[in-house]
C-alpha positions as CSV (number, residue, x, y, z in Angstrom):
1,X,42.5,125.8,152.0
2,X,39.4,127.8,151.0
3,X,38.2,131.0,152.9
4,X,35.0,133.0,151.9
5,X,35.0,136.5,152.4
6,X,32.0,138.7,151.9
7,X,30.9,136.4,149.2
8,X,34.2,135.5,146.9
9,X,36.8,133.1,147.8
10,X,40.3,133.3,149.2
11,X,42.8,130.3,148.6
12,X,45.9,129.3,150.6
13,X,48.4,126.7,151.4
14,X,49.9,126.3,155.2
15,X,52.6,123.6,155.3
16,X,55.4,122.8,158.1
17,X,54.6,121.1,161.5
18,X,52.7,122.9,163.9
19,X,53.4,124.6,166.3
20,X,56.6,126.4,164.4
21,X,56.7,130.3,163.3
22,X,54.7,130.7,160.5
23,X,56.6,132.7,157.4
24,X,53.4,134.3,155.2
25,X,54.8,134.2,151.6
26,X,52.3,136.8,149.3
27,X,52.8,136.8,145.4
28,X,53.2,140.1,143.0
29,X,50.5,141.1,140.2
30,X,50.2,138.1,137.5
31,X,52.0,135.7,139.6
32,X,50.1,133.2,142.6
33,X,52.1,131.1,145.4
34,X,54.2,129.1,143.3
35,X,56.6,132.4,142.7
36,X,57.8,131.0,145.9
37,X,59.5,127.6,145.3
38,X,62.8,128.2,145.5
39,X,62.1,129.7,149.3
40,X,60.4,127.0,150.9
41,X,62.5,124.2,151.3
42,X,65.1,126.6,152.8
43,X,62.2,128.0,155.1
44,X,61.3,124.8,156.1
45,X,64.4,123.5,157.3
46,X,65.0,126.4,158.9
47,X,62.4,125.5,161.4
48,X,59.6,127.4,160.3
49,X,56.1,126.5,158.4
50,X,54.9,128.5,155.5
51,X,51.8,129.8,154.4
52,X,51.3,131.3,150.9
53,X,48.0,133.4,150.4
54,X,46.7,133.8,146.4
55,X,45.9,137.7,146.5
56,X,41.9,137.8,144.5
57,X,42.3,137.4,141.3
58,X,45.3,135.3,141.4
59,X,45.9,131.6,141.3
60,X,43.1,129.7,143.4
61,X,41.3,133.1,144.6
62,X,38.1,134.4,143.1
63,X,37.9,137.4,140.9
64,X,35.0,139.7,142.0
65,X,34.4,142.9,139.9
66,X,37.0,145.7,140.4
67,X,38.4,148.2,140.5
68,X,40.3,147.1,144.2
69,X,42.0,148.8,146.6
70,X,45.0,148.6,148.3
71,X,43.4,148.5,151.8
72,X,41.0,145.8,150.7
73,X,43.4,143.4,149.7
74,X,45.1,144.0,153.2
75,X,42.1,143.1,154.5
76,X,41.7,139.9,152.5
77,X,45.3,139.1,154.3
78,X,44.1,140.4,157.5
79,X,41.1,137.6,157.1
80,X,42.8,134.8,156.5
81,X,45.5,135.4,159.3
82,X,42.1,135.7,161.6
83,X,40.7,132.3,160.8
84,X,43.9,130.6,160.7
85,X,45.0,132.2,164.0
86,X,48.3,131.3,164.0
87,X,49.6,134.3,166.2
88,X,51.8,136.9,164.7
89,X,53.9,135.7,161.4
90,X,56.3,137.1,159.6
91,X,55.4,138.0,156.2
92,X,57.2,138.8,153.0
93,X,55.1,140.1,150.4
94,X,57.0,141.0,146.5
95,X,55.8,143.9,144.0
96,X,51.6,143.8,144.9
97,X,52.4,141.2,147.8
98,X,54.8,144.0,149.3
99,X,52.4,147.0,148.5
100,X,49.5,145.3,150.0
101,X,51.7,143.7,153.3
102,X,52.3,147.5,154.1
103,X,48.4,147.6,154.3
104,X,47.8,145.0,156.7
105,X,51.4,145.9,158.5
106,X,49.8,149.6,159.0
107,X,46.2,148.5,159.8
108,X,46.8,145.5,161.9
109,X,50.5,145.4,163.2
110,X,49.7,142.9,165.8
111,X,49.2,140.1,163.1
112,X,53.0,140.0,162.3
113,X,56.4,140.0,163.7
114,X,58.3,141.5,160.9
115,X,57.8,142.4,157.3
116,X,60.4,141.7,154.1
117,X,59.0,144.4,151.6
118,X,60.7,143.1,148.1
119,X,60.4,145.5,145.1
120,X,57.8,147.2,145.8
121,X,56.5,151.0,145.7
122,X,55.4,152.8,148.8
123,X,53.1,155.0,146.9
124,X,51.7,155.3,143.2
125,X,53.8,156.5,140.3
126,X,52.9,159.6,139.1
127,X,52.6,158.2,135.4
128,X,50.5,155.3,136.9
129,X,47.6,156.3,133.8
130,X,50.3,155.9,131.4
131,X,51.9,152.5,132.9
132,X,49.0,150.4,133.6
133,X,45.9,152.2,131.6
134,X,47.1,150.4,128.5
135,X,47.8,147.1,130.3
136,X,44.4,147.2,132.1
137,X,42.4,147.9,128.8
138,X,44.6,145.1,127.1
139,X,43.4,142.2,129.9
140,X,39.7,143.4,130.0
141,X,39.2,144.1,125.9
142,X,40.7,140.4,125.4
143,X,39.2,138.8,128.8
144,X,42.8,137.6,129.3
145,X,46.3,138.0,130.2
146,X,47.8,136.7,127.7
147,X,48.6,140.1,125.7
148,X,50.0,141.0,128.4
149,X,52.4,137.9,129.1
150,X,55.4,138.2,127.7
151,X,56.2,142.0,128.1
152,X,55.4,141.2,131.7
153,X,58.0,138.1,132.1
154,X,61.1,140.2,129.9
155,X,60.8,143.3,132.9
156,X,60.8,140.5,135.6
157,X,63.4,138.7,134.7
158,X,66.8,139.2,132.8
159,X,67.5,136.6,128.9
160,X,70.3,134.9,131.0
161,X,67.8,133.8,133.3
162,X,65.7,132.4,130.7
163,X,69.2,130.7,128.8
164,X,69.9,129.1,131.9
165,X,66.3,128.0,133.4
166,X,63.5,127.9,130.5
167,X,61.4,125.6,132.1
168,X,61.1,128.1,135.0
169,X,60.6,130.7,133.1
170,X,57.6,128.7,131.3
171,X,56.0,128.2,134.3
172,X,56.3,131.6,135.4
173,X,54.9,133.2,131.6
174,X,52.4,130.4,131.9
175,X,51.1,131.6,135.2
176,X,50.5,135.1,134.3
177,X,49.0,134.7,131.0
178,X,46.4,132.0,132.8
179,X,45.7,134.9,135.6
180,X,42.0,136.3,135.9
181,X,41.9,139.2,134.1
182,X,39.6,140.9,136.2
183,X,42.5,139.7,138.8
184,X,44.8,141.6,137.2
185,X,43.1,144.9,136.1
186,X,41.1,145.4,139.7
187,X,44.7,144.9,141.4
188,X,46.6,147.2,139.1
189,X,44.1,149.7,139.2
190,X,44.9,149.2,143.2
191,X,48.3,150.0,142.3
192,X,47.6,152.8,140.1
193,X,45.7,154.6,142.9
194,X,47.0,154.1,146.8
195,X,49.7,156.2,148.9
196,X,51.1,154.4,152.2
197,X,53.9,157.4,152.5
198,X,52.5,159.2,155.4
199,X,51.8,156.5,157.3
200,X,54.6,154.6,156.9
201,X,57.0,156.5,159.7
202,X,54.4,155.1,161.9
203,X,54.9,151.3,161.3
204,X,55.3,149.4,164.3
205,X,56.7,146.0,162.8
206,X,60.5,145.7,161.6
207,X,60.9,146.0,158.0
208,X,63.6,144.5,155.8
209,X,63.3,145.9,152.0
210,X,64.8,144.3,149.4
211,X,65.1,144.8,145.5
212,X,66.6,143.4,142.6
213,X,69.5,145.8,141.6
214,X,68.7,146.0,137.6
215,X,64.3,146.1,138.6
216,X,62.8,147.6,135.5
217,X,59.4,147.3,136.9
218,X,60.2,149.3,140.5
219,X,63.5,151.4,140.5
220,X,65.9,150.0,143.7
221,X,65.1,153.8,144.6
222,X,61.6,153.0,146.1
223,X,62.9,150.2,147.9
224,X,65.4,152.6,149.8
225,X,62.8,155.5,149.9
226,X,60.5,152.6,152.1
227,X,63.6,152.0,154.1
228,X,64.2,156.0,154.9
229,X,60.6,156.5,155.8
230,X,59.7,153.3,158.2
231,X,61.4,153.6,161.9
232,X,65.2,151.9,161.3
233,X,64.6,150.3,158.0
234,X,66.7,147.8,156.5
235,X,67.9,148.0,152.6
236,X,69.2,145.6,150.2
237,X,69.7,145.4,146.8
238,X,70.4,141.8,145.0
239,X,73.1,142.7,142.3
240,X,72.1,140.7,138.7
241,X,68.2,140.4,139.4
242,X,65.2,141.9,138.2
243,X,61.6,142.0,139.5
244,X,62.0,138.6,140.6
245,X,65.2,138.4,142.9
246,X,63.8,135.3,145.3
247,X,63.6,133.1,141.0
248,X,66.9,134.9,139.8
249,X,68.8,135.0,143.0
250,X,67.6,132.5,145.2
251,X,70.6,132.2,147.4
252,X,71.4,135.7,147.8
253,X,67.9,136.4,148.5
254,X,67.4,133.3,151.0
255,X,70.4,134.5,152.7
256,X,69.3,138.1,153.6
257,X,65.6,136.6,154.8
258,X,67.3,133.5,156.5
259,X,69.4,135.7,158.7
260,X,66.5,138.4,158.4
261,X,64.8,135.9,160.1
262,X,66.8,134.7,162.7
263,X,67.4,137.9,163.9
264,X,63.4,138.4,164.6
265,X,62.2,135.1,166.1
């Protein structure tokens, strides 16, 4: 499905019968709905339908010029929930689909019935100039990820993962280096500027955080530092996974959400 909003286009996919609880599925930087495969056959025969939203810049979504902001890219979630109005959902949003979740949780808390926050920060790093500067100039001087690729793919996920499953690790290295590059540098200079800390103790939707325990990309500690500052949050860490728990760890991680889950419908 294709959405226009002020002008550029927003792309998502809604499968499951109707009428079921809709689980929102939202991507990190460089990846686009596919990242969530090995969650939606369990989802769906756990009774539910899913809906995966391609943050701009990513996978069928339009690029218009950045920089972004975190808020805006809530409110490109906030959109499509309106025209698809499916009631509340639960969403679970990883690494930029996490960060900007906690946008639309804050700004429109009546859209969802829980959140799953997977490694992602609640605030920018204080080295953000230094993390994503180069990375940024890299995508725009080329007009392409694809200098980026690789570096990206070995924080995300561990060699043993890519001994055991190369073909998923193709498709994952395939989809970042194919991302817009205007994409990527408007939504990491989103995550180079935005702070959700002194809001968060204020969120009014149950939160479930989850990280991958060896995250090179956002230390297990900002996961836990989400779950001290929302109202009785819930933290996990998933013990041999990287950036990418839900590829690495699929059944540890379907476990936590599947019971995650049941406990909210």
């Amino acid at each position: 499905m294709l959405f226009l909003r002020d002008g550029h286009r927003l792309h998502a996919d809604l499968i499951g019968e109707p009428g079921r609880q809709v689980v929102c599925l939202v991507h990190s930087l460089g990846a686009d709905g596919g990242m969530w495969a090995e969650q939606v056959p369990m989802l769906l025969e756990a009774g539910f339908a899913v809906l995966r939203i391609d943050l701009r810049g990513h996978g069928g979504s339009a690029a218009p010029p950045g920089p972004y902001t975190m808020q805006a890219l809530g409110e490109d979630l906030a959109f499509v929930l309106d025209r698809l109005a499916l009631g509340p959902v639960h969403y679970v949003g990883l690494s930029l689909g996490g960060m900007s979740g906690q946008a639309l949780a804050l700004d429109r808390p009546k859209l969802l019935r829980s959140i799953t926050i997977c490694d992602a920060l609640p605030e920018h790093l204080p080295n953000a100039e230094e993390i994503w500067g180069p990375r940024i100039r890299a995508v725009r001087a080329a007009q392409s990820c694809e200098p980026i690729a690789q570096a990206t793919i070995e924080r995300w996920l561990t060699p043993q993962f890519q001994a055991a499953k190369p073909w998923r690790w193709q498709q994952i290295l395939e989809t970042i280096a194919a991302t817009r590059p205007e994409g990527y540098a408007g939504c990491a200079e989103a995550i180079s500027s935005f702070s959700h800390v002194s809001r968060l103790p204020g969120l009014k939707v149950p939160a479930l955080i989850l990280c991958g325990e060896d995250d090179h990309a956002v230390p297990p500690a900002e996961g836990e530092r989400i779950a001290r500052l929302v109202p009785d949050g819930r933290f996990h860490a998933i013990p041999g996974a990287r950036h990418l728990p839900n590829v690495e760890k699929p059944e540890a991680f379907n476990a936590l959400l599947k019971d995650w889950l049941a406990a909210h419908r």
